[in-house]
N, CA, C and O atoms as a Maestro MAE file, in Angstrom:
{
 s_m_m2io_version
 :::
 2.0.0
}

f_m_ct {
 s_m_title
 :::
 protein
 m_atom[256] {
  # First column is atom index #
  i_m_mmod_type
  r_m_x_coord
  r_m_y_coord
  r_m_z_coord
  i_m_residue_number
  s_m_chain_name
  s_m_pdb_residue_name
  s_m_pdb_atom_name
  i_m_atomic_number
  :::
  1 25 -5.243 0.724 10.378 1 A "UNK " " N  " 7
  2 3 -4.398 1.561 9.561 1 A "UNK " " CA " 6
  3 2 -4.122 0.860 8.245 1 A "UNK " " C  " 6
  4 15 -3.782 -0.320 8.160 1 A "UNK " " O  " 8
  5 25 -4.307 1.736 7.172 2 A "UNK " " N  " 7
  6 3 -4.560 1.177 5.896 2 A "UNK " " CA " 6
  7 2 -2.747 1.769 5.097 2 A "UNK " " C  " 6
  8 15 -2.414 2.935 4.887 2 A "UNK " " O  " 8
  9 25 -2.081 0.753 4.877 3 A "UNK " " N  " 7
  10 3 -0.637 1.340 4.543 3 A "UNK " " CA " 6
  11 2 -0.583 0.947 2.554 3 A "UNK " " C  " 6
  12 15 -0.984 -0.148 2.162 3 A "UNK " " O  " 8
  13 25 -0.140 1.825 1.726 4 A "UNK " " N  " 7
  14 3 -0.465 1.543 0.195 4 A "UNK " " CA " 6
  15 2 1.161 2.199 -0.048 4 A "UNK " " C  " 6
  16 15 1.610 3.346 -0.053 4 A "UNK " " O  " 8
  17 25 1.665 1.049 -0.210 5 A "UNK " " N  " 7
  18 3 3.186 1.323 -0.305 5 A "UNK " " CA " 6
  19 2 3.489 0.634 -2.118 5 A "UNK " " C  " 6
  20 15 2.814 -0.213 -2.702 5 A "UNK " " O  " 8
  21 25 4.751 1.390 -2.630 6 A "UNK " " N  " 7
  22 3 4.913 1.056 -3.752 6 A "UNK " " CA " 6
  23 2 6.237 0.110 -2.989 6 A "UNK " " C  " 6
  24 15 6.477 0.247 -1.789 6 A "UNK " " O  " 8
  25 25 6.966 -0.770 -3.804 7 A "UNK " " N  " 7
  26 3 7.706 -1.468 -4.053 7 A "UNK " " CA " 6
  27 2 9.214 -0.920 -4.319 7 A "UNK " " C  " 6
  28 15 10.284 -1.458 -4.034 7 A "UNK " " O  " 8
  29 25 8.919 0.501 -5.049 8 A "UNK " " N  " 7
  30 3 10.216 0.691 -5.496 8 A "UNK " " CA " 6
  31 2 10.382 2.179 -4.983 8 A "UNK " " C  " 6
  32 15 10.987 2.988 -5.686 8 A "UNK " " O  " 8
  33 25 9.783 2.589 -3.612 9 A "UNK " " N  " 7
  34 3 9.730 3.986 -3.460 9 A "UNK " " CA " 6
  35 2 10.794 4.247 -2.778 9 A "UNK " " C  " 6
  36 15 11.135 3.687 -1.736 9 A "UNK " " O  " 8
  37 25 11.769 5.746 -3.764 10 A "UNK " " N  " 7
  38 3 13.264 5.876 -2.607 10 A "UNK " " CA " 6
  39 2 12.880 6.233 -1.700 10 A "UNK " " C  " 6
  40 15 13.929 5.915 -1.141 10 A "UNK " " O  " 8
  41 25 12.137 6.767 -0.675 11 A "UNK " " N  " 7
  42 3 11.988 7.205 0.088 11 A "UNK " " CA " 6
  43 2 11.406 6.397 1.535 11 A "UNK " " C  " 6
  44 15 11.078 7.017 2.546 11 A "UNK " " O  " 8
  45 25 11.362 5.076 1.417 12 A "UNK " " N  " 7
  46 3 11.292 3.943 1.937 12 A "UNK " " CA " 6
  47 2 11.340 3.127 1.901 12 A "UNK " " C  " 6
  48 15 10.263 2.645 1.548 12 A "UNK " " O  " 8
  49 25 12.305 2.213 2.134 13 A "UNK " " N  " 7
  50 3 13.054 1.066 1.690 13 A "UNK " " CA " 6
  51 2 12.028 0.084 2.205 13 A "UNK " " C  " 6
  52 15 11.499 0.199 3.310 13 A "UNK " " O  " 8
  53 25 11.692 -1.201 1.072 14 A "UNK " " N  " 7
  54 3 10.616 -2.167 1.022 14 A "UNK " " CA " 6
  55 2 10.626 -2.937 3.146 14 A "UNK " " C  " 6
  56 15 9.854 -2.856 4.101 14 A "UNK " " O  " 8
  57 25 11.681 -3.443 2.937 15 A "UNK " " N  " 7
  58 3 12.053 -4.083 4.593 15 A "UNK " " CA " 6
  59 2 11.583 -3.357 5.269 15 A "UNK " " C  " 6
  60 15 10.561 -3.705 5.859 15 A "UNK " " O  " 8
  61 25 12.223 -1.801 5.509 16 A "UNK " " N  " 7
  62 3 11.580 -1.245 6.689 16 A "UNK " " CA " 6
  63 2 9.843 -0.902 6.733 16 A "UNK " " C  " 6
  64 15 9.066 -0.850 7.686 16 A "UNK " " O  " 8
  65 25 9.685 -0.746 5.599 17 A "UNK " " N  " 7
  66 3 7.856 -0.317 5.550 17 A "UNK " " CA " 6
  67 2 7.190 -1.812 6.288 17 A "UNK " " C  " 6
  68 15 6.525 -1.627 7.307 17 A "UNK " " O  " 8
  69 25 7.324 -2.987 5.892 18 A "UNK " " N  " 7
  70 3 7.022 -4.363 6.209 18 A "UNK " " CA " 6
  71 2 7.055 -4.341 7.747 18 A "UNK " " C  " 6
  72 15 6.005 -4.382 8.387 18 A "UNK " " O  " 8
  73 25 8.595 -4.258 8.505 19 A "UNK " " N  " 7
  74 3 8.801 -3.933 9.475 19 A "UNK " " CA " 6
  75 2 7.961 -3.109 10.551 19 A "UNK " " C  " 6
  76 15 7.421 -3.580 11.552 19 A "UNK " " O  " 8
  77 25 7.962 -2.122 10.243 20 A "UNK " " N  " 7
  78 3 7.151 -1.160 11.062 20 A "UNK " " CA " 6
  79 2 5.551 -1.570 11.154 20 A "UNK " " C  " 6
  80 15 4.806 -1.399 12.118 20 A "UNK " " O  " 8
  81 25 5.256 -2.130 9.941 21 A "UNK " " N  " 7
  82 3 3.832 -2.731 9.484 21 A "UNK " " CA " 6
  83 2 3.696 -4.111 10.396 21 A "UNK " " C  " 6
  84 15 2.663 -4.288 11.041 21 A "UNK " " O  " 8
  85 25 4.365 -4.717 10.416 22 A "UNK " " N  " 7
  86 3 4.491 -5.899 11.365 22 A "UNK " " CA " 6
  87 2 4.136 -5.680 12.862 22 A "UNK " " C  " 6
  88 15 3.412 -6.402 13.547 22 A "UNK " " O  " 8
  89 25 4.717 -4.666 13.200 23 A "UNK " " N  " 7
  90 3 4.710 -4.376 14.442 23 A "UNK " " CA " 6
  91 2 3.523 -3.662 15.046 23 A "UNK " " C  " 6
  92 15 3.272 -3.548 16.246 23 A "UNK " " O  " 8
  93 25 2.822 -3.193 14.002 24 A "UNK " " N  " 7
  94 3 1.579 -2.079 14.237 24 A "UNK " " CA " 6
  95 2 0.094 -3.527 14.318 24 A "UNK " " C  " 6
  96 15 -0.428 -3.870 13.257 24 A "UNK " " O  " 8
  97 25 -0.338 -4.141 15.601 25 A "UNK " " N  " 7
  98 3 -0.878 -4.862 15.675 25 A "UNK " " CA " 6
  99 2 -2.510 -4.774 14.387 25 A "UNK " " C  " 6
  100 15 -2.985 -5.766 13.836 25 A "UNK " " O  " 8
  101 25 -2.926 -3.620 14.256 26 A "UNK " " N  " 7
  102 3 -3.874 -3.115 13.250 26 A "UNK " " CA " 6
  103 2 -3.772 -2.692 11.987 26 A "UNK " " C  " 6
  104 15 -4.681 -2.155 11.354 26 A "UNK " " O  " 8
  105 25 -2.487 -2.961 11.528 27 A "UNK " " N  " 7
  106 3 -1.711 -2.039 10.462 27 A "UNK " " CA " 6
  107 2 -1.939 -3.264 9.244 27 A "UNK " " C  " 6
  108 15 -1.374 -4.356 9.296 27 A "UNK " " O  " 8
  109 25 -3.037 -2.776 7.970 28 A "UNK " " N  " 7
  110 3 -2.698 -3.716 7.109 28 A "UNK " " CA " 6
  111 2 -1.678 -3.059 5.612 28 A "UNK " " C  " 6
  112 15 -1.847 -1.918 5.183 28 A "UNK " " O  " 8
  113 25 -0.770 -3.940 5.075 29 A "UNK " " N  " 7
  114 3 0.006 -3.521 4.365 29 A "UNK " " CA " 6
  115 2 -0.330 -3.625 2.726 29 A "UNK " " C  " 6
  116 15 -0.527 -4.761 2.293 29 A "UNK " " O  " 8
  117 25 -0.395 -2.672 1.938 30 A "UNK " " N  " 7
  118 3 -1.433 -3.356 0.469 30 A "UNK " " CA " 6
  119 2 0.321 -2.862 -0.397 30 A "UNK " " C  " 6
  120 15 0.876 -1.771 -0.272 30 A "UNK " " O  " 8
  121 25 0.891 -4.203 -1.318 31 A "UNK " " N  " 7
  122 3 1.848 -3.966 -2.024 31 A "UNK " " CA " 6
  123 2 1.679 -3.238 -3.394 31 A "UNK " " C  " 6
  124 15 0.748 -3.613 -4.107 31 A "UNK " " O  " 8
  125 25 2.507 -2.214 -3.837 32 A "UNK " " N  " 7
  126 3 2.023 -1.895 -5.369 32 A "UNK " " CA " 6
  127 2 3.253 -2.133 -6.087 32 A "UNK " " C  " 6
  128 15 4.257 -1.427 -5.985 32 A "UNK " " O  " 8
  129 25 3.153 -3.006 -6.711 33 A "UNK " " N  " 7
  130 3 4.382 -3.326 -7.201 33 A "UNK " " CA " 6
  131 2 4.803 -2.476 -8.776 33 A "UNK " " C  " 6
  132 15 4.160 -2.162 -9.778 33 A "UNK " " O  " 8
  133 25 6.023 -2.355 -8.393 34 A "UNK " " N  " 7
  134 3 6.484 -1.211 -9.280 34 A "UNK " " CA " 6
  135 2 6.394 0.575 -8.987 34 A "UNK " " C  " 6
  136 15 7.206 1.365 -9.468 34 A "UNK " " O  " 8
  137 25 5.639 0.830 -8.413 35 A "UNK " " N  " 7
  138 3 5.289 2.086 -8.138 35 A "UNK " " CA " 6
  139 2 6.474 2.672 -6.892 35 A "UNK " " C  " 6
  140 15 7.045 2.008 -6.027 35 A "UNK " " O  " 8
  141 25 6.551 3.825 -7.122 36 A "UNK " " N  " 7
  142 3 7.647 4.556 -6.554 36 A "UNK " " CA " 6
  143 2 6.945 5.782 -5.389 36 A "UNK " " C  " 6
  144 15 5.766 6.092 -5.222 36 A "UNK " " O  " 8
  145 25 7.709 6.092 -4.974 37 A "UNK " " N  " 7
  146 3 6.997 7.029 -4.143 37 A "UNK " " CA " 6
  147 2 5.364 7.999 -4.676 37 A "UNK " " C  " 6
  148 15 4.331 8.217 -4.043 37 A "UNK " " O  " 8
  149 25 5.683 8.287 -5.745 38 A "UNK " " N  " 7
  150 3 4.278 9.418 -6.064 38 A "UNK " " CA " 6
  151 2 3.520 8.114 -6.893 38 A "UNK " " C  " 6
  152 15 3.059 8.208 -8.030 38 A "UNK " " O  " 8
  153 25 3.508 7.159 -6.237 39 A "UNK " " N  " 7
  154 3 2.512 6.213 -6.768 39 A "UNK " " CA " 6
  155 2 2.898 5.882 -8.595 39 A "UNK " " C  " 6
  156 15 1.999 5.395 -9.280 39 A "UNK " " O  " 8
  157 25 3.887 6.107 -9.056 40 A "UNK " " N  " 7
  158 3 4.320 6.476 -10.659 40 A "UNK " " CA " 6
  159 2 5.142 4.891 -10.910 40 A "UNK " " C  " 6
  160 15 6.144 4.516 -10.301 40 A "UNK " " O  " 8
  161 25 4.426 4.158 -11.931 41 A "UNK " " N  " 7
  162 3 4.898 2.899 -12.147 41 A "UNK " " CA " 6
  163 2 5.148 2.552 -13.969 41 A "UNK " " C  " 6
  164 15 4.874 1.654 -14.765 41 A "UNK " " O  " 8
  165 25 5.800 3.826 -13.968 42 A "UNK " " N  " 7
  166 3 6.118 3.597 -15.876 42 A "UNK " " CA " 6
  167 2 4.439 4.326 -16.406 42 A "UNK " " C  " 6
  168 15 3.846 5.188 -15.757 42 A "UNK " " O  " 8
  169 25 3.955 3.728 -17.676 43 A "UNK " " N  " 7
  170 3 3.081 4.260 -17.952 43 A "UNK " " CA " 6
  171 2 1.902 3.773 -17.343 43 A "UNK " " C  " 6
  172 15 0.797 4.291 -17.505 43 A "UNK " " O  " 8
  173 25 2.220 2.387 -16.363 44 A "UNK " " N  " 7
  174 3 1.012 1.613 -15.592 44 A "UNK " " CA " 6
  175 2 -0.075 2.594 -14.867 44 A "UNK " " C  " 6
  176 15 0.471 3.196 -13.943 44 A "UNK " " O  " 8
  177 25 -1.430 2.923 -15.014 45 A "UNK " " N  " 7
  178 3 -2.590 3.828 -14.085 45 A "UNK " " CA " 6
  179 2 -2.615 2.925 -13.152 45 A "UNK " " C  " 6
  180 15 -3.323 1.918 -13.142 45 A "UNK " " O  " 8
  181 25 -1.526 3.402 -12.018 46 A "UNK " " N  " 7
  182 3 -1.986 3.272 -10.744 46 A "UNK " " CA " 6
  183 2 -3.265 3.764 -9.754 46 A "UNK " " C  " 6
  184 15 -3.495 3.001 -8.816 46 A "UNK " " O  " 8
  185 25 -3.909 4.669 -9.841 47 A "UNK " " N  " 7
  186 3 -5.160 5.040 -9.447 47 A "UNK " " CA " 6
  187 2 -6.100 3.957 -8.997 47 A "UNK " " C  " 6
  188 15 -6.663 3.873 -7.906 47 A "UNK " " O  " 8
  189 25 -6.165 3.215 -9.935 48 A "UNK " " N  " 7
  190 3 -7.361 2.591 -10.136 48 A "UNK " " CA " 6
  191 2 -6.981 1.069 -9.004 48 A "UNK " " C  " 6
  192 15 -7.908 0.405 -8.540 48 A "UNK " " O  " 8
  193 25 -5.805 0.802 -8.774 49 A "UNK " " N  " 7
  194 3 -5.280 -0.017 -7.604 49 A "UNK " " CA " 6
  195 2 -5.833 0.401 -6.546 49 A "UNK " " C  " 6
  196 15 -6.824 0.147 -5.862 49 A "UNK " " O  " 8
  197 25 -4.743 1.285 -6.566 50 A "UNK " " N  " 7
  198 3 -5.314 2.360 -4.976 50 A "UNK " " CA " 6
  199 2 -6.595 2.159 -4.453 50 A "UNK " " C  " 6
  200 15 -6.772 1.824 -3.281 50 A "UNK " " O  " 8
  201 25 -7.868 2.419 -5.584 51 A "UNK " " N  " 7
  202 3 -8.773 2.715 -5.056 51 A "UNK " " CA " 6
  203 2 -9.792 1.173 -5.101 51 A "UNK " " C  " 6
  204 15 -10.955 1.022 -4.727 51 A "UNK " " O  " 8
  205 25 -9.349 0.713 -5.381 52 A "UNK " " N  " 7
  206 3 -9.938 -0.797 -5.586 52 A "UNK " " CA " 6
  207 2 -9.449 -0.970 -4.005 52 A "UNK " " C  " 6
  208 15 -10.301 -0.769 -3.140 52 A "UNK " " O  " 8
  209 25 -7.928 -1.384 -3.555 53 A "UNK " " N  " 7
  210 3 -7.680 -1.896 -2.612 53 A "UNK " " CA " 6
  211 2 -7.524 -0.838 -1.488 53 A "UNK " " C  " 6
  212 15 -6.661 -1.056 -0.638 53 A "UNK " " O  " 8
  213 25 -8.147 0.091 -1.416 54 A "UNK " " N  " 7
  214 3 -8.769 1.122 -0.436 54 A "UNK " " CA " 6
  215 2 -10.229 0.830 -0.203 54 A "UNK " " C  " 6
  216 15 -10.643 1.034 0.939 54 A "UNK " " O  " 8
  217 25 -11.229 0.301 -1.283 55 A "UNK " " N  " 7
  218 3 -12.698 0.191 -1.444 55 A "UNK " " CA " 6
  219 2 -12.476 -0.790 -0.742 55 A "UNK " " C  " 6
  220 15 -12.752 -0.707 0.455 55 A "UNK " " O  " 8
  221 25 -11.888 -2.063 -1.296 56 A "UNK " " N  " 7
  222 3 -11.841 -3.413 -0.430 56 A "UNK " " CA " 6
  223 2 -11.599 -3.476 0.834 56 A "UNK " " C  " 6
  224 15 -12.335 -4.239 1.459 56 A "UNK " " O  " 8
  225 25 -10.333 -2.592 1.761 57 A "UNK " " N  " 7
  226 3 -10.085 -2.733 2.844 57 A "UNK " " CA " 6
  227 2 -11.329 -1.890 3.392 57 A "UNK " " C  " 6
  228 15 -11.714 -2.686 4.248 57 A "UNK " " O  " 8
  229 25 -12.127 -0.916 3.463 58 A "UNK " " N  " 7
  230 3 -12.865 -0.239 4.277 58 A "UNK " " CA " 6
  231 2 -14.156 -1.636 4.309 58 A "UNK " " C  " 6
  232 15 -14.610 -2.253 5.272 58 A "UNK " " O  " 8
  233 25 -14.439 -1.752 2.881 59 A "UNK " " N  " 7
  234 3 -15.542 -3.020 3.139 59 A "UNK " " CA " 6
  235 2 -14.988 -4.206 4.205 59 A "UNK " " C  " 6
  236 15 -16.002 -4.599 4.783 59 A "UNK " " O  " 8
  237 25 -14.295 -4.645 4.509 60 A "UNK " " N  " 7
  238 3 -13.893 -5.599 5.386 60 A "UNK " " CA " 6
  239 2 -13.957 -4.965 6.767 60 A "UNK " " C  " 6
  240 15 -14.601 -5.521 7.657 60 A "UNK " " O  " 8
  241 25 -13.237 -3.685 7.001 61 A "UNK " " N  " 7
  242 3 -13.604 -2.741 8.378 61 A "UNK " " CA " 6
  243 2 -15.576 -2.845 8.843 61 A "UNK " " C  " 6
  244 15 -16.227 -3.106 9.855 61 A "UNK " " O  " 8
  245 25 -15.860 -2.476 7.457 62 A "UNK " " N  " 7
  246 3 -17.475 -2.138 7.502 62 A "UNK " " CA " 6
  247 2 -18.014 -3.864 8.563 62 A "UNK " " C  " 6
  248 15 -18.523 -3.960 9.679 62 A "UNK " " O  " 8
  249 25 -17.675 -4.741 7.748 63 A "UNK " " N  " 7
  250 3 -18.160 -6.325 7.899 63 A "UNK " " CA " 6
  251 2 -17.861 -6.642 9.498 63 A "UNK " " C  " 6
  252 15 -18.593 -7.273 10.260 63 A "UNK " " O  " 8
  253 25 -16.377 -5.931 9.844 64 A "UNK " " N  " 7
  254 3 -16.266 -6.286 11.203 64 A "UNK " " CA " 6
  255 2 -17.429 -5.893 12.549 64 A "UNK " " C  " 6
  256 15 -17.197 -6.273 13.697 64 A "UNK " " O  " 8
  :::
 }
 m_bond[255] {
  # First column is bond index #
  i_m_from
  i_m_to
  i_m_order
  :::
  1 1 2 1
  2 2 3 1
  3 3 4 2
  4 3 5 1
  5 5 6 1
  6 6 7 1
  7 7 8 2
  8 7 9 1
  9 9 10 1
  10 10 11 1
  11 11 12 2
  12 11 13 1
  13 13 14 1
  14 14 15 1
  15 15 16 2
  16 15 17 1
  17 17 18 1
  18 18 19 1
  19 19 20 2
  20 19 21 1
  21 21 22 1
  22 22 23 1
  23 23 24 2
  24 23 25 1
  25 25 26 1
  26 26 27 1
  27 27 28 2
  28 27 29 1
  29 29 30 1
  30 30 31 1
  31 31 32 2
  32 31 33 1
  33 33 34 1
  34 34 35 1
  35 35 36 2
  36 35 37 1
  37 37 38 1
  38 38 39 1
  39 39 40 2
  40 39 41 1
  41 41 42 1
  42 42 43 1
  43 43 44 2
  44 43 45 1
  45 45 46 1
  46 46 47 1
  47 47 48 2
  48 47 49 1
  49 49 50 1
  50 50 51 1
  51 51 52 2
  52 51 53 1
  53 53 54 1
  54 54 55 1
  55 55 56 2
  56 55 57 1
  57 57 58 1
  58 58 59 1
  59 59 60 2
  60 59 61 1
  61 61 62 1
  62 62 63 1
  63 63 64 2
  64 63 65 1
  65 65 66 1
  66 66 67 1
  67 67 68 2
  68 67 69 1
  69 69 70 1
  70 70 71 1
  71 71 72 2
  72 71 73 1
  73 73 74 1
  74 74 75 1
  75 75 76 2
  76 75 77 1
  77 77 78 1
  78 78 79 1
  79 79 80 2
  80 79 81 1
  81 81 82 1
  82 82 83 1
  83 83 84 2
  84 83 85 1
  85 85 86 1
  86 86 87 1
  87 87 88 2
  88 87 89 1
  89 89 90 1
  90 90 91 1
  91 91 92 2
  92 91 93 1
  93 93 94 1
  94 94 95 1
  95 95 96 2
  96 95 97 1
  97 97 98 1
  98 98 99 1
  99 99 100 2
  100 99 101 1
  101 101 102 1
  102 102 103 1
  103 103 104 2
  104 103 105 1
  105 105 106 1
  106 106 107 1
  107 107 108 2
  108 107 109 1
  109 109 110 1
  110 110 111 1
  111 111 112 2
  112 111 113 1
  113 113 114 1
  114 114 115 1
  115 115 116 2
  116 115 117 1
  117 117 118 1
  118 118 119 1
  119 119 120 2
  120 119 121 1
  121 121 122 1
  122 122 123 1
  123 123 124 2
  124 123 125 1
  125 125 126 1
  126 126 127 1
  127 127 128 2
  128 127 129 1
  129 129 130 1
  130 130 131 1
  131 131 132 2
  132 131 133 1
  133 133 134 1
  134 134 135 1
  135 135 136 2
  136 135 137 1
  137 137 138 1
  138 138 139 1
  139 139 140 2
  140 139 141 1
  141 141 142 1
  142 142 143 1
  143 143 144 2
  144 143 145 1
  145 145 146 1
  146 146 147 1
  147 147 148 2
  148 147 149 1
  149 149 150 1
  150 150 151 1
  151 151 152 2
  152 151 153 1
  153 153 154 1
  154 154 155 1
  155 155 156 2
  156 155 157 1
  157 157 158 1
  158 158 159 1
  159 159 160 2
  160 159 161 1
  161 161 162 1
  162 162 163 1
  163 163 164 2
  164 163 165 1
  165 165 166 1
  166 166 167 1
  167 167 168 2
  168 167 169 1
  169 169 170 1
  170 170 171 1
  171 171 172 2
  172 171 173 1
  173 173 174 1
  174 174 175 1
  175 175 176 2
  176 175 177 1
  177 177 178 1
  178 178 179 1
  179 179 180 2
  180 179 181 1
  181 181 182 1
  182 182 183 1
  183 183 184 2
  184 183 185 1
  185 185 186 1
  186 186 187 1
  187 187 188 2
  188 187 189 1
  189 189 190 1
  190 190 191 1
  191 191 192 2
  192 191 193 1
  193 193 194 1
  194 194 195 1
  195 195 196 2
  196 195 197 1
  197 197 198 1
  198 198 199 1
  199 199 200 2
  200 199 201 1
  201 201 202 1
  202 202 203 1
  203 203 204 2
  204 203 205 1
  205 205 206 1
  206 206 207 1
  207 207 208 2
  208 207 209 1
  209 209 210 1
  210 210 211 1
  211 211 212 2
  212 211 213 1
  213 213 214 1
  214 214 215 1
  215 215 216 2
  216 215 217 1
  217 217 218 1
  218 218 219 1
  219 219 220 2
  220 219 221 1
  221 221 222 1
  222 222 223 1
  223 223 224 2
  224 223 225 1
  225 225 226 1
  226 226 227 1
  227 227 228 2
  228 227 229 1
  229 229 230 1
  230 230 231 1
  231 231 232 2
  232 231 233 1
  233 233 234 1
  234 234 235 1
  235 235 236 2
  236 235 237 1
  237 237 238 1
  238 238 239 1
  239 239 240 2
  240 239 241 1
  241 241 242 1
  242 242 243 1
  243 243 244 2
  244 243 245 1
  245 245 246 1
  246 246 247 1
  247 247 248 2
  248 247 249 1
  249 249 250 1
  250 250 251 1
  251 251 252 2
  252 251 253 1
  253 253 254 1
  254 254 255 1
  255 255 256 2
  :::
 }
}
């Protein structure tokens, strides 16, 4: 399980996302710092994170 959490999203407080992520023995956690729930981090293009560290985690799945 691939988790792409922002840092500053109201809708889930940083601790508990970590938390729950901790506990999910398969669960990896990718930080976006600054970004808020709809992925929105000021004028920063978040997109291009996302999909970098979405490309990266499936290649490592692939390798296993």
């Amino acid at each position: 399980m691939l988790f792409l959490q922002g840092t500053k999203d109201e809708l889930a407080a940083w601790n508990l996302i970590e938390e729950v992520c901790d506990s999910l023995k398969r669960a990896t956690l990718i930080k976006i710092d600054g970004a808020n729930h709809s992925f929105k981090a000021g004028k920063k293009d978040i997109i291009p994170i996302l999909a970098a560290e979405t490309n990266s985690w499936i290649r490592k799945k692939i390798k296993k």
